[in-house]
VOGU-3710 file (C-alpha; in Angstrom, 3 decimals, decimal comma):
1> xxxxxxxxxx> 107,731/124,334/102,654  108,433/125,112/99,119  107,502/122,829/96,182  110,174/123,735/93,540  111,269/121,548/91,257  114,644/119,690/91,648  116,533/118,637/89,307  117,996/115,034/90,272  116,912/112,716/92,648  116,908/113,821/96,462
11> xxxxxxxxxx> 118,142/112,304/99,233  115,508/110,635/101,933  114,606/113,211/104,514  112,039/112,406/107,117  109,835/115,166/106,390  109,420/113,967/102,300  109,167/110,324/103,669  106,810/110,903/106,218  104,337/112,566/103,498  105,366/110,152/100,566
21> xxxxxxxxxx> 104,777/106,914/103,035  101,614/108,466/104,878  99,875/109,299/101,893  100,334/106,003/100,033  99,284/104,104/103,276  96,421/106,767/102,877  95,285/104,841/99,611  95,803/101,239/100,092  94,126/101,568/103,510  90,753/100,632/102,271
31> xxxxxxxxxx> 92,274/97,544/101,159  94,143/96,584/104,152  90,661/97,682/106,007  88,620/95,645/103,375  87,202/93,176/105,888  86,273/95,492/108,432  84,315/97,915/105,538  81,850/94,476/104,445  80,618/94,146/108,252  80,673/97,719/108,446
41> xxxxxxxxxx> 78,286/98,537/105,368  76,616/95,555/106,369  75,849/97,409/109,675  75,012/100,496/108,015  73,000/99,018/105,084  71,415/96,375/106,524  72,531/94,341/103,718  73,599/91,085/103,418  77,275/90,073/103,134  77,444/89,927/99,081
51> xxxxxxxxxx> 76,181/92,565/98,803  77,926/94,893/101,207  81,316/93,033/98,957  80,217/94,033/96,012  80,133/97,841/97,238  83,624/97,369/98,847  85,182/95,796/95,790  83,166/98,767/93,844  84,963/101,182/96,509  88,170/99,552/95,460
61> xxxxxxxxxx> 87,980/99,387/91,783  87,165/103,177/91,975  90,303/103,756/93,914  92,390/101,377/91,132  90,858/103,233/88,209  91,251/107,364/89,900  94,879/105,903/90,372  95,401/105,165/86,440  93,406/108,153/85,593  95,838/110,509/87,714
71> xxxxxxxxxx> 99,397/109,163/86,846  100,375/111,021/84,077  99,485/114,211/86,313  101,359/112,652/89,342  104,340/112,269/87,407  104,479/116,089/86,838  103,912/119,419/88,623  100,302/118,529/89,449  101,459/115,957/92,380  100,941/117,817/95,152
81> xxxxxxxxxx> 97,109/119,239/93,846  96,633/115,648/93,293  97,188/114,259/96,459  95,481/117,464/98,021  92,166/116,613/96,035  92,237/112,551/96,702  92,892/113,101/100,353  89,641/116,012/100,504  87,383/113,524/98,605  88,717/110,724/100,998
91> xxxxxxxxxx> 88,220/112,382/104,018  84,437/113,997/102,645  83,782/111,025/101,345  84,230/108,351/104,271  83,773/110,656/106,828  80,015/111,397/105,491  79,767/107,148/105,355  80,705/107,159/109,284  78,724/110,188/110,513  75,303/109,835/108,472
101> xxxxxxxxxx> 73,364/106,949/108,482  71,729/107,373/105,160  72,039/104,398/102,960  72,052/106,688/99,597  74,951/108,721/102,016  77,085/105,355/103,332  77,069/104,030/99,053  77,613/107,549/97,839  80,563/108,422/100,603  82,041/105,058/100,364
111> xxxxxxxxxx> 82,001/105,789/96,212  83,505/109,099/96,466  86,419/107,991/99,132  87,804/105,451/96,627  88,124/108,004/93,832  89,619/109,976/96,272  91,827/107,651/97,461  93,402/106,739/94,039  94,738/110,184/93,993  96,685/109,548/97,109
121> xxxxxxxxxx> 98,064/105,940/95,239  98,698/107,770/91,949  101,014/110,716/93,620  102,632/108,685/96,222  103,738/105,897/93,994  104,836/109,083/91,598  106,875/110,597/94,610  108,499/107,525/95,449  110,390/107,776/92,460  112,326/110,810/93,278
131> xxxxxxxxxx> 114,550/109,689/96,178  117,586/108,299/95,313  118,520/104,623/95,785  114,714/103,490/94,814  115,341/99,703/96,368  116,233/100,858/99,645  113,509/103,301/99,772  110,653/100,677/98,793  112,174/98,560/101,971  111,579/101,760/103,914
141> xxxxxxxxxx> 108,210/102,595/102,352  106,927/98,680/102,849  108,355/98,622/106,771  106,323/101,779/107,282  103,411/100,763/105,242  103,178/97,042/107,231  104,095/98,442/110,714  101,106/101,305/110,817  98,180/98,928/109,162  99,383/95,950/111,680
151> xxxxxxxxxx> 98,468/98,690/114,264  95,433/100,140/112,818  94,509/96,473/112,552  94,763/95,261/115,844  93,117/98,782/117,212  89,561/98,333/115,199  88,653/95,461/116,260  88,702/96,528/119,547  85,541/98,530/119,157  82,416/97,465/117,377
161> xxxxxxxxxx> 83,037/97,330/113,706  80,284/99,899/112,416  80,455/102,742/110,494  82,157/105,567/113,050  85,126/102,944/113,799  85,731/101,903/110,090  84,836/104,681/107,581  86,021/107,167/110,458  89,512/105,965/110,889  89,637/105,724/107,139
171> xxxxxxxxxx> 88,602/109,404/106,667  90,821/110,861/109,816  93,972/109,653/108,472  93,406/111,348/104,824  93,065/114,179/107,054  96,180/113,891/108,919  98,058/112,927/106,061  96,828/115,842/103,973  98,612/118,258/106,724  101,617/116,546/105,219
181> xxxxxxxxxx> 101,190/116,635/101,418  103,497/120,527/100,834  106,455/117,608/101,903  105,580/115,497/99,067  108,183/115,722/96,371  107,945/117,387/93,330  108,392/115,541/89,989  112,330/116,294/89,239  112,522/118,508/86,599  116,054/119,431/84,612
191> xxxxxxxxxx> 116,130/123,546/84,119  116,973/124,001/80,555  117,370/128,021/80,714  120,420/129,732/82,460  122,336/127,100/83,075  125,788/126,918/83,499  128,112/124,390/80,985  127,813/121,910/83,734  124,262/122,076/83,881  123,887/122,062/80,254
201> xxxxxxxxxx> 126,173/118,982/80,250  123,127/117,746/83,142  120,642/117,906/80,623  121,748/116,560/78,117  122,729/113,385/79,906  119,029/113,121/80,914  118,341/114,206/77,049  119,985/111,523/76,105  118,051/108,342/77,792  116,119/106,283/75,696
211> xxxxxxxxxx> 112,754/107,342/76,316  111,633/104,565/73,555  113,353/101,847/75,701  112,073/102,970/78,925  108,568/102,991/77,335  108,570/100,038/76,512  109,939/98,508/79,819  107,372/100,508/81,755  104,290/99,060/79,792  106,010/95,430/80,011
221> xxxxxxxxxx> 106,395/96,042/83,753  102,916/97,114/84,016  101,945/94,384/82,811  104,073/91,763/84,449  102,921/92,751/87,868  99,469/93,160/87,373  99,240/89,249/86,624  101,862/88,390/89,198  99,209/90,230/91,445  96,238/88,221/90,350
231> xxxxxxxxxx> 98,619/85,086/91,005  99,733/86,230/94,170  96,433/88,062/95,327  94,373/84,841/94,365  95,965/82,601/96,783  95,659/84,682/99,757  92,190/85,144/98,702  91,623/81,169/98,892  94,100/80,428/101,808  91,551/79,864/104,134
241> xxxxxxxxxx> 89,268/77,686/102,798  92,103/75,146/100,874  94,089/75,371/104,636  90,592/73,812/105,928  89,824/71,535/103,204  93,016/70,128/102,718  95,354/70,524/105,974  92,451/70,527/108,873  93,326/74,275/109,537  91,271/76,020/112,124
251> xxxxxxxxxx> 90,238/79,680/112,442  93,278/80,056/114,996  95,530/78,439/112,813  94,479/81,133/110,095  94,487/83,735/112,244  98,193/82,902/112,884  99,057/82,138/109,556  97,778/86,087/108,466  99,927/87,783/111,713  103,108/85,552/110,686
261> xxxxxxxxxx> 102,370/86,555/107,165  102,457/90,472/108,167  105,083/90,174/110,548  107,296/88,203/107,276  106,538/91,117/105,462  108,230/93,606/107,914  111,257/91,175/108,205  111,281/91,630/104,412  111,377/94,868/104,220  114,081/95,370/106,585
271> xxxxxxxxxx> 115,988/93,357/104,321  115,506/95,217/101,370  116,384/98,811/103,621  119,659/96,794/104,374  120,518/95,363/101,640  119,583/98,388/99,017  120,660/97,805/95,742  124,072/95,931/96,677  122,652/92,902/95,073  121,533/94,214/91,505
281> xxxxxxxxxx> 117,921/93,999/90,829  116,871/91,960/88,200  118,399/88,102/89,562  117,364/88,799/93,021  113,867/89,678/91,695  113,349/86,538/89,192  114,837/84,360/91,828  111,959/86,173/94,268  109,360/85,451/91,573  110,603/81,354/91,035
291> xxxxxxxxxx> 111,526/80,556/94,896  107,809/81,971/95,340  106,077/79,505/92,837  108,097/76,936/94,429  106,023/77,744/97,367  102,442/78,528/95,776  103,262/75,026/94,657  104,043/73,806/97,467  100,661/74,933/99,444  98,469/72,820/97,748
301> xxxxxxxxxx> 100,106/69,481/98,092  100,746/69,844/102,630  97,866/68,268/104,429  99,377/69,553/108,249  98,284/72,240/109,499  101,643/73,239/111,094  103,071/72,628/108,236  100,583/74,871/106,186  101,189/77,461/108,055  105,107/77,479/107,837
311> xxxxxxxxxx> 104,956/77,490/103,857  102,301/80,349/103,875  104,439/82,578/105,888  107,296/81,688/104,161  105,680/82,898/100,823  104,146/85,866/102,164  107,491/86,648/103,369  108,838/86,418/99,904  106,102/87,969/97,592  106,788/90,879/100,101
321> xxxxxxxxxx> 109,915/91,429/99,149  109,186/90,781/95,200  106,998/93,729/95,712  109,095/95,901/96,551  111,758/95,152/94,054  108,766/95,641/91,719  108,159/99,418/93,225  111,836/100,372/93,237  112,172/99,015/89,610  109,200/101,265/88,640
331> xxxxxxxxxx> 110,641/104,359/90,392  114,125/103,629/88,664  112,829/103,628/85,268  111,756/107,131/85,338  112,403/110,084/88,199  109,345/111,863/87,634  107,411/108,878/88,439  106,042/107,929/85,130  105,682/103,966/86,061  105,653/103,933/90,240
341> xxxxxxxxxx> 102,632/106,038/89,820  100,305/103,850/88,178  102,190/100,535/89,275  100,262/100,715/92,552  96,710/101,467/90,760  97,712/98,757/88,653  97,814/96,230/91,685  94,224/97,734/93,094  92,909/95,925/90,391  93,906/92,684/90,168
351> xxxxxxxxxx> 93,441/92,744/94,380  89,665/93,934/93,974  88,825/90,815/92,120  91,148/87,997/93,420  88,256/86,372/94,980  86,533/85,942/91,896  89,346/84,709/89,810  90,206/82,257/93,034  87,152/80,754/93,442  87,004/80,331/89,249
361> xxxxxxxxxx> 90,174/78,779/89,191  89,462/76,777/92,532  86,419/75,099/90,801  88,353/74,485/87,385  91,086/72,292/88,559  90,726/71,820/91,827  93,248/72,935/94,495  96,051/71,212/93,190  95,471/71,996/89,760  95,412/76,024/91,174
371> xxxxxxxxxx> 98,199/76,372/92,515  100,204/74,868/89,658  98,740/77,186/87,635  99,524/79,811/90,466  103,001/78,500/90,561  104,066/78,458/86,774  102,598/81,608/86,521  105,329/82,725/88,951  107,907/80,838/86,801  106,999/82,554/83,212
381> xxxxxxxxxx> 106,658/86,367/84,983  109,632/85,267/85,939  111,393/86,168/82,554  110,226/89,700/81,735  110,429/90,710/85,389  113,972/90,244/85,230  114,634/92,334/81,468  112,855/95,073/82,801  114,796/95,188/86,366  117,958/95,105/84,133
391> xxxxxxxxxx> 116,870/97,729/81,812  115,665/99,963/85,002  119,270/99,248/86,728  120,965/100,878/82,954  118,853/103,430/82,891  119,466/104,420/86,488  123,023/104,689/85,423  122,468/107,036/82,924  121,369/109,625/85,655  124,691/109,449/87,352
401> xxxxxxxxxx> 126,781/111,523/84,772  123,943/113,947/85,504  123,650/114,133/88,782  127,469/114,492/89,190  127,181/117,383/86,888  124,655/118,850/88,848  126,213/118,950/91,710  129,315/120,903/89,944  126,880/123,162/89,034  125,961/123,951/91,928
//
């Protein structure tokens, strides 16, 4: 299939969603897998557990920083070799860590598949901006995301977690998604020679946007969800152990707390696919952000384990759906990608060291103290998450002239 260059957003096919969707899943699989890799390097290694987390959350940190180092090429005709080159080094690199049980091999493999894999984060997130209506297509990019790891979770565990189950499933599906990647949209580009007077008229709509605005949004969003991530990330990190401590919670209990939690996350998305954009995007988002602090809040005051349960799901179910409104913001700022690129790299890194911060904060003010800190966090992310969404909605508008033009044209 042919990788030219539109020039307005396209409309959601299921060949450029299945290779969009299939190769971000590609890149955050390590983290969804994260668990499984520490007992499987720990098989492999020999090691003990810290140690076989401090590899993982090296693997990770690799796949965060490849993913900020590629954006700016994601964004523009490079996608495709991008994603082509992460999903090779993925697949090279964990498939050596399942088939050879050298320990320089398993560290170097596991190294090289993260690096890869941030290619596959940087161009996805990059190609998720070129679809139109971005807030319905983060609901279907989450649903498709949380429905194939719940499966790929519940299969693993079925065999012994070692090298060939783990690193092996991680390397054959950057395999099978890179048999996808020539369906991965292009970064839209506006043709400035040869144009007719409506295409002219096209360009310089898109001419027109203020690139100095959308700058600045993009950085601010950035950095609004990379602490909302640490927040967010940092609680699920210590959910466990405060649901023992403080509300009696067994290892069943947790177990159904996480599945709720996933299964929250799909109802969440299928929200967001209904719902679109039919509800703006900035108020639903800061209400998101404050109902969900409400919650973190709430989590570290309930001492029944029923009742901790409830209130976890219940958050889960809403950070979901603040993430998503964070990726279709992203991919409405800019078409080519600029900001959903590196918005998923950016959360790679506040997710590879969660546990660290967690346990800090934890031990700092105790579990009470965390989440209120957790919780007002939520509250004052609140406020630039919501300008930005705004200023991504007006700049989205600006397209329209453009795109009607272009149609003319053609």
């Amino acid at each position: 299939m042919s990788n030219s260059l539109p020039s307005v957003r396209i409309p959601l096919r299921v060949p450029s969603a299945a290779a969009t969707f299939g190769i971000g899943i590609a890149g955050y699989l390590g983290v969804n897998l994260s668990p499984y890799m520490i007992a499987a390097a720990q098989s492999a290694l020999g090691v003990d557990v810290l140690t076989a987390s401090w590899l993982v959350t090296g693997t990770l940190l690799l796949t965060a920083v490849t993913g900020l180092a590629t954006a700016r090429l994601s964004a523009g005709p490079h996608r495709v070799l991008v994603a082509r080159v992460g999903l090779v080094l993925a697949a090279v690199g964990f498939g050596a860590a399942a088939l050879v049980p050298a320990p320089a091999v398993v560290v170097a493999g596991l190294l090289l598949g993260g690096i890869g894999a941030g290619g596959a984060v940087s161009s996805s997130g990059a190609a998720l901006a070129a679809f139109i209506d971005p807030d319905r297509v983060a609901g279907f990019n989450g649903l498709a995301n949380r429905a194939i790891v719940t499966v790929i979770l519940a299969l693993i565990p079925l065999v012994p977690l070692v090298p060939i189950s783990v690193f092996g499933t991680l390397a054959l599906f950057a395999l099978v998604v890179l048999f996808m990647s020539a369906w991965l949209p292009s970064a839209p580009v506006v043709e400035h020679a040869a144009v007719p007077v409506a295409g002219a008229a096209a360009s310089d709509a898109v001419a027109r946007r203020p690139h100095r605005v959308e700058t600045i949004a993009g950085f601010a969003l950035l950095g609004t969800f990379a602490f909302w991530a640490v927040s967010e990330d940092s609680l699920w990190a210590m959910a466990g152990v405060m649901g023992a401590d403080q509300a009696g919670l067994t290892p069943e209990g947790l177990g159904i707390a996480l599945s709720g939690a996933t299964a929250g996350g799909i109802v969440g998305a299928v929200l967001l696919m209904v719902v679109g954009n039919r509800l703006g995007r900035a108020v639903p988002l800061a209400m998101l952000l404050a109902i969900g602090g409400v919650l973190k809040i709430v989590e570290g005051f309930v001492t029944d384990p029923t009742a901790f349960i409830v209130v976890f799901i219940a958050w889960n179910t809403i950070y979901a759906i603040a993430f998503l409104y964070f990726v279709s913001t992203a991919a409405a700022l800019d078409a080519d990608g600029r900001w959903s690129g590196p918005l998923l790299a950016v959360y790679l890194v506040g997710s590879a060291l969660t546990p660290v911060i967690g346990a800090a904060l934890v031990e700092s003010f105790g579990y009470q103290g965390f989440v209120v800190v957790l919780g007002v966090a939520s509250f004052v992310l609140a406020v630039p998450a919501f300008l930005v969404a705004r200023i991504s909605s007006r700049l989205q508008r600006t397209e329209e002239p453009a795109a009607v033009a272009e149609g003319v044209a053609a």
